[in-house]
TORZA-855966 format. One record per residue (C-alpha): residue number from 1; x, y, z. Coordinates in pm, whole numbers, always signed. Layout:
BEGIN
NUM_X_Y_Z
...
END
This chain:
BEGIN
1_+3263_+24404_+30017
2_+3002_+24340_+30293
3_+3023_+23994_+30447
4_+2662_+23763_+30423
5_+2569_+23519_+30661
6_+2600_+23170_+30528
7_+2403_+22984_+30443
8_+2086_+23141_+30598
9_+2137_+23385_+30300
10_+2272_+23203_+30083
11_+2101_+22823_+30025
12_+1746_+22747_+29787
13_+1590_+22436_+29804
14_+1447_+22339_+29487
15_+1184_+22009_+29474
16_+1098_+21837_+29151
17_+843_+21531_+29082
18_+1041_+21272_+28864
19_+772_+21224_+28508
20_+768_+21017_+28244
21_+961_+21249_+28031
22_+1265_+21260_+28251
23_+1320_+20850_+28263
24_+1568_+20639_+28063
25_+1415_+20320_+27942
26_+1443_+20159_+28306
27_+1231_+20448_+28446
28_+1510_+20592_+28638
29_+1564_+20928_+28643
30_+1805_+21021_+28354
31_+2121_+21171_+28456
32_+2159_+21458_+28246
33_+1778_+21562_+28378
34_+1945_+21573_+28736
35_+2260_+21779_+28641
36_+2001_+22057_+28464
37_+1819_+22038_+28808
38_+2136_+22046_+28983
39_+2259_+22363_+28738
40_+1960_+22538_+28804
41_+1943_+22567_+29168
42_+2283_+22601_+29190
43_+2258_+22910_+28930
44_+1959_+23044_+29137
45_+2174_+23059_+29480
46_+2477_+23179_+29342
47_+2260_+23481_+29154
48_+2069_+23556_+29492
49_+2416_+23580_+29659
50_+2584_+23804_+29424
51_+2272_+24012_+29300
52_+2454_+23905_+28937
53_+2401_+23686_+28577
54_+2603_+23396_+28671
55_+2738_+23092_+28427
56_+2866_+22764_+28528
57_+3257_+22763_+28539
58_+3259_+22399_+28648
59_+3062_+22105_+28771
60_+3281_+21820_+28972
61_+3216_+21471_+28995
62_+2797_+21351_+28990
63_+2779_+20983_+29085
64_+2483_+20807_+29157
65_+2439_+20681_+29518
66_+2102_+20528_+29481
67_+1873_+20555_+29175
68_+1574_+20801_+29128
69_+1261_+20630_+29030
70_+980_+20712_+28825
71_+692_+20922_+29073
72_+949_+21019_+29352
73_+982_+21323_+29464
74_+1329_+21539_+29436
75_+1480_+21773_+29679
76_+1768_+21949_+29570
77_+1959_+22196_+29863
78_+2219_+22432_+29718
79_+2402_+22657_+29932
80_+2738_+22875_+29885
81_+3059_+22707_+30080
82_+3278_+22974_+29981
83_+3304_+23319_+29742
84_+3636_+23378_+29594
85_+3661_+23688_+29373
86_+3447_+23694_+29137
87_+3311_+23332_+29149
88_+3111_+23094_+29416
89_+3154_+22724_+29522
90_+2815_+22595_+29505
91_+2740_+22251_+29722
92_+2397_+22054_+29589
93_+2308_+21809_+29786
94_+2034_+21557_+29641
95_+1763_+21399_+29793
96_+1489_+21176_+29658
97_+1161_+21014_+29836
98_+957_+20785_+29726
99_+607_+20986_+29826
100_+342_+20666_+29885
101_+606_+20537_+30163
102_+766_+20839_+30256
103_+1099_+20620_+30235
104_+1376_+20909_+30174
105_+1734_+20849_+30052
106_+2004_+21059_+29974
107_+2101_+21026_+29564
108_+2411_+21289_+29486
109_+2635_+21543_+29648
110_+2854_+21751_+29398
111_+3011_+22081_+29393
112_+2948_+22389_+29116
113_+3141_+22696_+29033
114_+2969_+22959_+28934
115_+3137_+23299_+28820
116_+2924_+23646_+28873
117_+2891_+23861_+28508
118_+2788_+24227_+28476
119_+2538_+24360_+28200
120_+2862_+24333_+27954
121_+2920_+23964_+28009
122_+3273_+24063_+28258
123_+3318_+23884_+28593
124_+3239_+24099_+28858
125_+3315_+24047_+29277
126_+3081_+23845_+29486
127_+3040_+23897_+29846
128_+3249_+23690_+30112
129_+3110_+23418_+30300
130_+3103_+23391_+30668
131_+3092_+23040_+30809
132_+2890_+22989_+31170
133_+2850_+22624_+31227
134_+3130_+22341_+31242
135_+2974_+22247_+30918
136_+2971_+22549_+30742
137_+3339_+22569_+30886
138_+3436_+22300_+30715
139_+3306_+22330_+30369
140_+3436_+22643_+30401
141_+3812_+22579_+30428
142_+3790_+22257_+30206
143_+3629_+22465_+29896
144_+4034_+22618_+29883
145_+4174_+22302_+29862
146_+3868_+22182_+29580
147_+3914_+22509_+29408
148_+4300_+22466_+29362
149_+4246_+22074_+29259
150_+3999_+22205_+28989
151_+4234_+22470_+28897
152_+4528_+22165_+28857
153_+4263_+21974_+28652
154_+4196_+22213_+28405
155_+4564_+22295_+28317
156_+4579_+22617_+28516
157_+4767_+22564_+28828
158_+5065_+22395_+28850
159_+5038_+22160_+29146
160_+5354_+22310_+29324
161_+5160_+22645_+29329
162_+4841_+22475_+29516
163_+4971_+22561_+29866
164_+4609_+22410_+30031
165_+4712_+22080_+29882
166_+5077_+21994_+29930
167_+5003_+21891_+30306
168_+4742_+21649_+30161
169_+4959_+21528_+29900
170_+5295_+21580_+29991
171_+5381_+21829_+29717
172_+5795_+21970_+29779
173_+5875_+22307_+29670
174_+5984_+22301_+29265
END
């Protein structure tokens, strides 16, 4: 499988205005409203990177650093950390400005998996990622360590199987 560059390849930036219809009574922006932003772009990148359908596998933690306002302006960067077989660690990053001062802020961070389908609905390989900056470095060799904690998590991993982690956490052989 050819190897793409990352993330010049493989990032979107998606930017939304923040209307009445996607406020909670407070006239912040509602959270599930963010997380179907947040789906989308991340479902856009991780199709333009694997030329595939792809579905959501998994969504990790969304917390809110700052609220979104009524009237400001969302900027939502997605880019591929790392491929794995047939699925994609997606990182969103979240930004929101409030247009009249220009005042920007950063809102969320969070971390997608995404798993590439054929025409019959079966998962299919994605290309590799290769890293370039000290950045893109990073999130690189940390998605293998997020990937096995996910794969704890959900019941399928046994932590004395997640090799990336047992350095972090200690883990002795079974």
């Amino acid at each position: 499988m050819r190897k793409k560059k990352f993330p010049r390849e493989s990032s979107v930036s998606m930017t939304e205005l923040v209307l009445p219809n996607d406020t909670n009574t407070l006239n912040n922006l509602m959270g599930g409203r963010l997380m179907h932003w947040m789906d989308i772009v991340s479902a856009i990148v991780g199709q333009k990177h694997s030329n595939s359908t792809v579905v959501t596998a998994s969504v990790d933690n969304i917390s809110f650093k700052h609220p979104i306002r009524l009237g400001n302006v969302v900027t939502l960067k997605a880019k591929i950390t790392r491929a794995f077989n047939s699925s994609m660690e997606i990182r969103i990053d979240v930004e929101a400005e409030d247009a009249p001062s220009g005042h920007k802020f950063e809102s969320n961070a969070a971390y997608f998996t995404f798993v590439a389908l054929d025409q019959n609905g079966k998962p299919v390989n994605v290309p590799e990622v290769e890293p370039e900056t000290e950045e893109e470095k990073e999130l690189y060799s940390g998605a293998l360590r997020r990937r096995q904690l996910r794969l704890i998590l959900s019941g399928r991993m046994k932590p004395s199987e997640a090799n990336e982690l047992r350095s972090i956490f200690d883990i002795k052989e079974a």
